[in-house]
C-alpha positions as CSV (number, residue, x, y, z in Angstrom):
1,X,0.0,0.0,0.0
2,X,2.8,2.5,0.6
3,X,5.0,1.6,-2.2
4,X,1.3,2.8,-4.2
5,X,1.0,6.2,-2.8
6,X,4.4,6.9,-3.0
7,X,4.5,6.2,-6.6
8,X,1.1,8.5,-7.2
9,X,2.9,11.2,-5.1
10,X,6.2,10.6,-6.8
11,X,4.0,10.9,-10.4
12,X,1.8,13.9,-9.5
13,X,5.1,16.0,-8.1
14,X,6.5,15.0,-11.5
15,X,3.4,16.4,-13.5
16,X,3.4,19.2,-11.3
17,X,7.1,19.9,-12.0
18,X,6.2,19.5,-16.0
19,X,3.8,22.0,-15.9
20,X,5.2,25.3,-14.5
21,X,8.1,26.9,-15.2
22,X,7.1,28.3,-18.1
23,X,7.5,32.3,-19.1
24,X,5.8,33.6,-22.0
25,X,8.6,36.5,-23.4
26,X,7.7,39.2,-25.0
27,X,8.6,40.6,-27.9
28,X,10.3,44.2,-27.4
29,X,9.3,45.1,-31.1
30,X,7.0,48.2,-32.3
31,X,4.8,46.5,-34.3
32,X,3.0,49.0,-37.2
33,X,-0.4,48.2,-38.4
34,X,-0.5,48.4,-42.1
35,X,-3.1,50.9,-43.9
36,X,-4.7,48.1,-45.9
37,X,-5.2,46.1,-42.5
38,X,-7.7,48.9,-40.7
39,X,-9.6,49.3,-44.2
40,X,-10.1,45.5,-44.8
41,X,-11.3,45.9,-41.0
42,X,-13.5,49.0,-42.2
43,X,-15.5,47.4,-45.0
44,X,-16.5,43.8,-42.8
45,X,-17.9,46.3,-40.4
46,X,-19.5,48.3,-42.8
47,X,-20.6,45.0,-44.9
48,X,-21.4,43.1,-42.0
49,X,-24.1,45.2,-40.2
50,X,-27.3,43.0,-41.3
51,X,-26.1,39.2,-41.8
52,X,-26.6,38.6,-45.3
53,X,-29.0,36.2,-44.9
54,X,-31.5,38.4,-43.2
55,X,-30.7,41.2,-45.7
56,X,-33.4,42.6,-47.7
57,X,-32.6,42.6,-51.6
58,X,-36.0,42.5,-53.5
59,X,-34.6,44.5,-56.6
60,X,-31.5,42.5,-57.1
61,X,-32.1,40.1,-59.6
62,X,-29.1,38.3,-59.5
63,X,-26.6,37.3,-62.7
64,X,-27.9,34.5,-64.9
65,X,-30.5,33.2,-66.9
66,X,-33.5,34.4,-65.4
67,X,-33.7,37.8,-66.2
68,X,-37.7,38.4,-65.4
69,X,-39.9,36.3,-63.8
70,X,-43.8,36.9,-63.1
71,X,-45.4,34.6,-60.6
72,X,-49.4,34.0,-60.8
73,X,-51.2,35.6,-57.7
74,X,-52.3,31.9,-56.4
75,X,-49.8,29.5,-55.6
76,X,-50.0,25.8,-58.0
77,X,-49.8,23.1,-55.6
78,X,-49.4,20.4,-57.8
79,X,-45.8,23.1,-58.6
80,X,-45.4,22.8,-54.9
81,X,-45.4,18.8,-54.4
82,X,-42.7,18.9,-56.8
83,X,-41.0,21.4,-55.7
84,X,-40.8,20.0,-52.2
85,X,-39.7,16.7,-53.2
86,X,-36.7,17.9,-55.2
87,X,-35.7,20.0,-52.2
88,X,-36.1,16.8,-49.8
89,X,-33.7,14.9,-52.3
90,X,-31.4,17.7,-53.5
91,X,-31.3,20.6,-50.9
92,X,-31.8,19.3,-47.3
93,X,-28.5,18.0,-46.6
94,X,-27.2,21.7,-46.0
95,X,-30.9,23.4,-46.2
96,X,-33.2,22.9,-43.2
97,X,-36.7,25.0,-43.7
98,X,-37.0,26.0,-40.3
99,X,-33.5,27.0,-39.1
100,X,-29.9,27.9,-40.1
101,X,-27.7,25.1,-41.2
102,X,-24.7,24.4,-43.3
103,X,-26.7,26.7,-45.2
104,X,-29.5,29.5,-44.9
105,X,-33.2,28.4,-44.0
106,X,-35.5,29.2,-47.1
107,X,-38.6,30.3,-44.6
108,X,-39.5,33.8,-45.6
109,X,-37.1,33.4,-48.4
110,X,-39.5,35.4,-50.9
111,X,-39.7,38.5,-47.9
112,X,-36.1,39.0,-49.2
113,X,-35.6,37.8,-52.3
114,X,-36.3,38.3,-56.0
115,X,-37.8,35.3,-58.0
116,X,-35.0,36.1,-60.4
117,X,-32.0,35.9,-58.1
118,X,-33.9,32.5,-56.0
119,X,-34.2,31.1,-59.5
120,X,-30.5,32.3,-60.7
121,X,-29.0,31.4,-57.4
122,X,-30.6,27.4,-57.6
123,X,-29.8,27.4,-61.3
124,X,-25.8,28.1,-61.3
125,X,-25.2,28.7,-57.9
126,X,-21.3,29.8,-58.9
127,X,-22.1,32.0,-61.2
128,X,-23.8,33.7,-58.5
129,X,-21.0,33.5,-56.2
130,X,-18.3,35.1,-58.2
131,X,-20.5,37.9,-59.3
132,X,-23.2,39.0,-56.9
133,X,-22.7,40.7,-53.9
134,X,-25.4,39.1,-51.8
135,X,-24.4,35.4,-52.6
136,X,-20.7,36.6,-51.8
137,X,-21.5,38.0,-48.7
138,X,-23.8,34.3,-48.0
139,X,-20.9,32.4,-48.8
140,X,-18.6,34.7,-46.2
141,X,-21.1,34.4,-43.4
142,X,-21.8,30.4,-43.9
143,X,-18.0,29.4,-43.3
144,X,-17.4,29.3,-46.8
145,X,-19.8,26.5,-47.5
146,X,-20.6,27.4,-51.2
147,X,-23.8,26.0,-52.6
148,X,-23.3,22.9,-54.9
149,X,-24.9,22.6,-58.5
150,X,-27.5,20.1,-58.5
151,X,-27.7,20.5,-62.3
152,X,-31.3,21.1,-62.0
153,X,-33.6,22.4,-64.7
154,X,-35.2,25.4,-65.1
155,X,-38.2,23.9,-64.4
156,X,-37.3,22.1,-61.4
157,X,-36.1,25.1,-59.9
158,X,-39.4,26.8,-60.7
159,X,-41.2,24.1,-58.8
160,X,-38.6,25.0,-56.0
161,X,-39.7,28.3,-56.1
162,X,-43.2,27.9,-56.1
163,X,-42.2,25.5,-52.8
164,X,-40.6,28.5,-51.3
165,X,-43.5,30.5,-52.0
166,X,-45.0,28.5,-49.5
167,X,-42.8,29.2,-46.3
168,X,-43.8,32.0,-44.5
């Protein structure tokens, strides 16, 4: 018994011994922030106010394709079946309809987007990236996590739309 707690004294003075004796130096140099540091800091500020995906953008239609797009006053449900069912099989593994995941929730999607830049953004979701400002700014708030191409149709991601339509 004593040859056991002198070896678990003998260890924990040896851990304790490890541990300390360590001083952090510092470094006696004048460091100089750069100009192009504090206006990189500046413009995330400024860009960063409202999250992207909360920012309102109705008269941005986006860069592709779709260039105008009128939707009928009453929704087609037989649109959103289909539309649902492509976004079960193709969307939900980074798209959750009721909160933020890998990527952003589609509920009240329509409040703050155009038809034209949901449609655009589905359709060649890269594009979008390298050339609008909202989908840039989405990528930079969701770590990065750019939207894959599902190479669907422009009638698929109609029926998406019309889905969307339906989350309030």
């Amino acid at each position: 018994m004593k040859f056991i707690f002198r070896s678990l004294v003998l260890l924990f003075s040896l851990m304790m011994i490890s541990c300390g004796g360590k001083e952090e130096k510092k470094k006696d140099q004048i460091q100089i922030k750069r100009k192009a540091d504090v206006e990189v800091k500046t413009q995330e500020t400024v860009t960063n106010e409202v999250p992207a995906s909360q920012r309102i953008t109705l008269d941005n239609k986006g860069v592709g394709k779709i260039k105008s797009l009128t939707l009928d006053a009453t929704i087609n449900q037989e649109m959103v079946a289909k539309g649902a069912a492509l976004f079960k099989t193709n969307c939900m593994a980074c798209h959750k309809v009721e909160k933020r995941f890998i990527g952003p929730s589609p509920k009240g999607i329509m409040k703050r987007r155009s038809p034209e830049w949901i449609m655009n953004m589905i359709l060649d979701p890269q594009l979008m990236v390298e050339q609008d400002r909202c989908a840039k700014d989405l990528l930079v708030e969701f770590n990065g996590a750019a939207m894959a191409n599902q190479n669907i149709s422009e009638e698929q991601a109609r029926d998406i739309l019309e889905y969307f339509r339906t989350l309030n």
